[in-house]
PyMOL CGO cylinders between C-alpha atoms (Angstrom):
from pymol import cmd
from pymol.cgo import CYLINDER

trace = [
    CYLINDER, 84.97, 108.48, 175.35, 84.33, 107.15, 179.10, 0.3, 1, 1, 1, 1, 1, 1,
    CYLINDER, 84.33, 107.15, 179.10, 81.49, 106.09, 181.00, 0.3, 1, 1, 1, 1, 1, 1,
    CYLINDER, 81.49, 106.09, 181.00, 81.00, 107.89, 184.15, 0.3, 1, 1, 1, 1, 1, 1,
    CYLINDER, 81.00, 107.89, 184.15, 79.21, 106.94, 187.29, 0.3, 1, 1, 1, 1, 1, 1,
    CYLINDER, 79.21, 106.94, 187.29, 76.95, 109.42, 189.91, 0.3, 1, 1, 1, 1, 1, 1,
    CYLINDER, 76.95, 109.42, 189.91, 75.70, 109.04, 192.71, 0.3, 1, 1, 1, 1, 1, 1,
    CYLINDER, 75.70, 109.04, 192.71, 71.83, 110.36, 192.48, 0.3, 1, 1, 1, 1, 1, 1,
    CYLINDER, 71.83, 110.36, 192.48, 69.61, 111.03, 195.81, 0.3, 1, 1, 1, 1, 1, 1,
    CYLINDER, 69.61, 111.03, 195.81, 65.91, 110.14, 195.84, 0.3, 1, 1, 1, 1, 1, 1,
    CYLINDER, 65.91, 110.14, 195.84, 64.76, 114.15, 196.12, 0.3, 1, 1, 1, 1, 1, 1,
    CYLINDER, 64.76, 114.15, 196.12, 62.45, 115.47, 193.52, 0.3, 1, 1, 1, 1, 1, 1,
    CYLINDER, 62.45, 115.47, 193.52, 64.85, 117.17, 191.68, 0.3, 1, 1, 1, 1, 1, 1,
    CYLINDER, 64.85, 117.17, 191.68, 68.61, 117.85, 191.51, 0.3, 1, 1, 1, 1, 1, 1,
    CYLINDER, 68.61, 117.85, 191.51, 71.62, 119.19, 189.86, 0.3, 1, 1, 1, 1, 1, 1,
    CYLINDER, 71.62, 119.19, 189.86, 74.51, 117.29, 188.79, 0.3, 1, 1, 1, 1, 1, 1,
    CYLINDER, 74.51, 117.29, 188.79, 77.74, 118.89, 186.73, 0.3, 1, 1, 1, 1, 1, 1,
    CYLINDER, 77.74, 118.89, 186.73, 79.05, 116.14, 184.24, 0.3, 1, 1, 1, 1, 1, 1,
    CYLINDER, 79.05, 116.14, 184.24, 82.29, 116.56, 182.15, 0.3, 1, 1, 1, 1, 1, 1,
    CYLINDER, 82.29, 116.56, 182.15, 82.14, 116.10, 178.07, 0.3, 1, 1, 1, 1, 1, 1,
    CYLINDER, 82.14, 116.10, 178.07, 77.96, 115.10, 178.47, 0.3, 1, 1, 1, 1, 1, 1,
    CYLINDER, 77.96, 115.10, 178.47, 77.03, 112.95, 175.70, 0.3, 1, 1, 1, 1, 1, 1,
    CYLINDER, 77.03, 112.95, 175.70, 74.31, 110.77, 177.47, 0.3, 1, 1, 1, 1, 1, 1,
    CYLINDER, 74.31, 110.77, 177.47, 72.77, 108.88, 179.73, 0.3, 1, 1, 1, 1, 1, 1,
    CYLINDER, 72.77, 108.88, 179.73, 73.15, 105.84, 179.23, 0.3, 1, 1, 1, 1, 1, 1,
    CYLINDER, 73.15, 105.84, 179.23, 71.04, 103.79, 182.52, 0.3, 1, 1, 1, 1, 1, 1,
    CYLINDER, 71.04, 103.79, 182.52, 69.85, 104.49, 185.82, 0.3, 1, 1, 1, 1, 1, 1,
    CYLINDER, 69.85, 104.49, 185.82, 70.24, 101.39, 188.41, 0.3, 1, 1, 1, 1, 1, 1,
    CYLINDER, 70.24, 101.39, 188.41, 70.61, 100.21, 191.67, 0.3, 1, 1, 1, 1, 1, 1,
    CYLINDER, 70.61, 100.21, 191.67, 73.90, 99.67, 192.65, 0.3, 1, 1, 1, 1, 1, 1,
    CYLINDER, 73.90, 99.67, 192.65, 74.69, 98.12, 196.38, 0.3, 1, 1, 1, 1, 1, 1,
    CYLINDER, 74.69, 98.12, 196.38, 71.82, 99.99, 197.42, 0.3, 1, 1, 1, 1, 1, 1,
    CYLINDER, 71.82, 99.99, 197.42, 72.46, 103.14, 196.32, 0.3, 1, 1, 1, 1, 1, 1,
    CYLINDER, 72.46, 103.14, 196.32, 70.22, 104.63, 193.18, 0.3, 1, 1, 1, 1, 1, 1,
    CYLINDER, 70.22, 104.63, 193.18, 73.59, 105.49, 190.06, 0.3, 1, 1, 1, 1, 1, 1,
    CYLINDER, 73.59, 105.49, 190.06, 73.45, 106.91, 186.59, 0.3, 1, 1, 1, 1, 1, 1,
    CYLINDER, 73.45, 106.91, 186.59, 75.84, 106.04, 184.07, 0.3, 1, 1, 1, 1, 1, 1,
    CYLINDER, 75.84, 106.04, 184.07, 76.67, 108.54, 181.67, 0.3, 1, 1, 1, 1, 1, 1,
    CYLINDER, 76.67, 108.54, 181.67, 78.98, 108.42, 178.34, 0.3, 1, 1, 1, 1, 1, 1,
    CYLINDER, 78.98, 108.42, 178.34, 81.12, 111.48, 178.43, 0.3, 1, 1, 1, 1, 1, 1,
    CYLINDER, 81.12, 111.48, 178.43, 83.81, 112.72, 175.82, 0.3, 1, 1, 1, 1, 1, 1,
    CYLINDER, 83.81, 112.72, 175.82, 86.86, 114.32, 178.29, 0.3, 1, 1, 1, 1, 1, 1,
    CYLINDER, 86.86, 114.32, 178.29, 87.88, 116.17, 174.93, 0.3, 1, 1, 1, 1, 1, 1,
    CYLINDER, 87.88, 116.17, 174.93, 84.77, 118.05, 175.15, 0.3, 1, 1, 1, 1, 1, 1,
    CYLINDER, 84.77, 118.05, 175.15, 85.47, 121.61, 176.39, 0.3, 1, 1, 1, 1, 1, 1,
    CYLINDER, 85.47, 121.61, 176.39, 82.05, 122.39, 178.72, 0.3, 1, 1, 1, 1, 1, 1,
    CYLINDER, 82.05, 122.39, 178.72, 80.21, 120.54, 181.78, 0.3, 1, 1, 1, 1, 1, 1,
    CYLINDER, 80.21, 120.54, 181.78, 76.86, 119.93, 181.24, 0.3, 1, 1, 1, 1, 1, 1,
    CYLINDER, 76.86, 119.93, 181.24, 74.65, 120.60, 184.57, 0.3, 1, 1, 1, 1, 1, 1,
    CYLINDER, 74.65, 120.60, 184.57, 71.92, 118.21, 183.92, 0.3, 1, 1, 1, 1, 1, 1,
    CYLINDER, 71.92, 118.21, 183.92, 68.30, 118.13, 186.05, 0.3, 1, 1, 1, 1, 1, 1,
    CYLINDER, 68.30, 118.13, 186.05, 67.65, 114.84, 187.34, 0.3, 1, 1, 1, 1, 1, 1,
    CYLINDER, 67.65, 114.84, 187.34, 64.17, 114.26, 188.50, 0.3, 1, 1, 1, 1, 1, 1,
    CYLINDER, 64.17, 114.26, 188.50, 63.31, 111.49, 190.95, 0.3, 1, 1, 1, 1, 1, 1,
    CYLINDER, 63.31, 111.49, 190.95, 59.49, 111.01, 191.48, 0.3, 1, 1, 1, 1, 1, 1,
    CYLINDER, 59.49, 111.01, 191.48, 58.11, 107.90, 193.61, 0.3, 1, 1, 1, 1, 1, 1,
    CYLINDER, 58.11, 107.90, 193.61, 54.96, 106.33, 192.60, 0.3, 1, 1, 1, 1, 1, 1,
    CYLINDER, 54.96, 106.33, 192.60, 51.79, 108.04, 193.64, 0.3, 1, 1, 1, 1, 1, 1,
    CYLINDER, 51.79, 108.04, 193.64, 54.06, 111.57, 194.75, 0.3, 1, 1, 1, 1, 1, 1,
    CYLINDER, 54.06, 111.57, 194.75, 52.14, 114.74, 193.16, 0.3, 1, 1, 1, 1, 1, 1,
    CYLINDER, 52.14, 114.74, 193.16, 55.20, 116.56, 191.36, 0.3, 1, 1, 1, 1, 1, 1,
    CYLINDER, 55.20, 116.56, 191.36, 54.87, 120.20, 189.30, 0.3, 1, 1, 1, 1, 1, 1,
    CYLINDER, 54.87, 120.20, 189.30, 56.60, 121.92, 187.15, 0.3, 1, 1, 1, 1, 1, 1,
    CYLINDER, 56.60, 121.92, 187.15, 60.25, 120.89, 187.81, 0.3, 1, 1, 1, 1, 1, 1,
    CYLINDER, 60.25, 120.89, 187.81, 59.79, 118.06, 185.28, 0.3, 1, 1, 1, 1, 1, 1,
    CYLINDER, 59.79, 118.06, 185.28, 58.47, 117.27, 182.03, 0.3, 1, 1, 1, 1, 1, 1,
    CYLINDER, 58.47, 117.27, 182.03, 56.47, 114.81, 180.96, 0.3, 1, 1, 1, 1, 1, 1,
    CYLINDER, 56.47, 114.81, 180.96, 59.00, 114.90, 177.90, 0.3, 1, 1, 1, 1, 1, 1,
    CYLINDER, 59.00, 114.90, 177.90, 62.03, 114.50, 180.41, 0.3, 1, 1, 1, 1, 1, 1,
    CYLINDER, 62.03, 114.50, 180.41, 61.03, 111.38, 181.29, 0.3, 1, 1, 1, 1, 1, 1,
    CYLINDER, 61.03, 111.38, 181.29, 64.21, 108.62, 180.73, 0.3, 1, 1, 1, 1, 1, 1,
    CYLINDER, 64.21, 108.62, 180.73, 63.04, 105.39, 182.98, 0.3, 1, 1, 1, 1, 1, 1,
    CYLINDER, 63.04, 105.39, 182.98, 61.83, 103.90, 186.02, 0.3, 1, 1, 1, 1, 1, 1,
    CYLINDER, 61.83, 103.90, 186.02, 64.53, 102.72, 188.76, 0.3, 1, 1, 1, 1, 1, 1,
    CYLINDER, 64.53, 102.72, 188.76, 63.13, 99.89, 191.23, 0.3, 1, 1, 1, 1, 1, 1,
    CYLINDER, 63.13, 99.89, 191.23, 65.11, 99.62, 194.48, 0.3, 1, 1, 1, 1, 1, 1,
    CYLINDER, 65.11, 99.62, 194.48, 64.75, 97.54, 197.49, 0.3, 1, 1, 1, 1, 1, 1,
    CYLINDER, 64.75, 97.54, 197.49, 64.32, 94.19, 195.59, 0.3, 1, 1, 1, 1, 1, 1,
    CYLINDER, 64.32, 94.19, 195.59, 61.13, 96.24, 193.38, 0.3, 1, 1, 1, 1, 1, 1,
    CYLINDER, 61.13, 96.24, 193.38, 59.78, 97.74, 197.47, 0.3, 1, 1, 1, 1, 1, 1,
    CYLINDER, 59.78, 97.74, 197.47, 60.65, 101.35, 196.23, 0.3, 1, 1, 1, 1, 1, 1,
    CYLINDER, 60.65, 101.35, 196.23, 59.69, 102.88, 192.97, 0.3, 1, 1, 1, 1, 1, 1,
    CYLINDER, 59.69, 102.88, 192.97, 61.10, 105.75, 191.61, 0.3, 1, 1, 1, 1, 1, 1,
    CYLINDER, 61.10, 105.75, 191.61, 60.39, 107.50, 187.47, 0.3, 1, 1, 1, 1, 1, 1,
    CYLINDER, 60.39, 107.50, 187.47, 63.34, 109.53, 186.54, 0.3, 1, 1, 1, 1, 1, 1,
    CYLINDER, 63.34, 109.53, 186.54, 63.24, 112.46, 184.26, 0.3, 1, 1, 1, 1, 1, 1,
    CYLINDER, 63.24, 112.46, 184.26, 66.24, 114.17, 183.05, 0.3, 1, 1, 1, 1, 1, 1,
    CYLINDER, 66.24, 114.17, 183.05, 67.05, 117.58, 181.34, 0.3, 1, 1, 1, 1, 1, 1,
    CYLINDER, 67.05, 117.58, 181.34, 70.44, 119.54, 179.96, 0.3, 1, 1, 1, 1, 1, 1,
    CYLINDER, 70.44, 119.54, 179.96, 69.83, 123.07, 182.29, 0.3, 1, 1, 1, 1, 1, 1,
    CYLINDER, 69.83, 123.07, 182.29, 72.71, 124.33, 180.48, 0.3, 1, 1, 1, 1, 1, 1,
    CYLINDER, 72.71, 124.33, 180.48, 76.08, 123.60, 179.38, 0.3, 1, 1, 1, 1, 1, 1,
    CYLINDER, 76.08, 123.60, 179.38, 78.97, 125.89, 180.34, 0.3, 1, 1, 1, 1, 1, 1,
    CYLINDER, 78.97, 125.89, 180.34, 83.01, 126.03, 179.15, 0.3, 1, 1, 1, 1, 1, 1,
    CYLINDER, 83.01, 126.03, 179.15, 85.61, 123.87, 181.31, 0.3, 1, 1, 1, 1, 1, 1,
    CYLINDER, 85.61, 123.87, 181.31, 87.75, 126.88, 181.45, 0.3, 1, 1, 1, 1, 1, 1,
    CYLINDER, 87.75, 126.88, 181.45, 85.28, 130.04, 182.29, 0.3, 1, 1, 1, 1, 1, 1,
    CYLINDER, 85.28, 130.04, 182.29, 81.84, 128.46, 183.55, 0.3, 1, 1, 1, 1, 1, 1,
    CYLINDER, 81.84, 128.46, 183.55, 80.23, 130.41, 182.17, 0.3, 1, 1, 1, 1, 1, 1,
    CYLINDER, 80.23, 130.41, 182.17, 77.05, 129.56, 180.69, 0.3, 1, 1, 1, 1, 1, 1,
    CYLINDER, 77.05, 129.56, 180.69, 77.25, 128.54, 176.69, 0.3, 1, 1, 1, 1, 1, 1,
    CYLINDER, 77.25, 128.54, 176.69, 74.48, 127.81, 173.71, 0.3, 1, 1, 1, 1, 1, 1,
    CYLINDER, 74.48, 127.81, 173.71, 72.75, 124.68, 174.00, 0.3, 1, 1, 1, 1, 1, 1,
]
cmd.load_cgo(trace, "trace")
């Protein structure tokens, strides 16, 4: 197992292709930039595209997130900028075809 770091952008929702996906394991601030670690199995034969939602405080959002997707809140600037995250598997597809696979 390894834990993996990404970069994530403060957009409503986005798309981000991890090897091996086990988890997440914490979304931070890190020198100013908003990271999510992630433990990840390299053995594992598929990349997991998971959904990572980003919502600010007080933003209307619809249906690109779930109330059940919700994983944490990330403050930023020192507690100045508040964002909820919300994550979701979109699908998981082989190393070697990427194609898409079962859930």
């Amino acid at each position: 197992m390894i834990i993996l770091k990404y970069e994530i952008k403060a957009v409503t929702m986005q798309a981000v292709d991890i090897p091996g996906y086990m988890r997440t394991l914490k979304v931070a601030e890190q020198h100013g930039k908003a990271v999510m670690w992630c433990l990840c199995d390299p053995e594992r034969d598929y990349i997991t595209r998971l959904g990572v939602g980003v919502v600010p405080t007080g933003v209307s959002f619809g249906g690109e997130v779930s109330e059940d997707d919700y994983f944490g809140t990330l403050l930023m600037d020192g507690g100045n900028l508040v964002f909820h995250i919300f994550l979701h598997v979109i699908k998981n597809m082989s190393k070697d075809s990427m194609e898409v696979t079962n859930n």
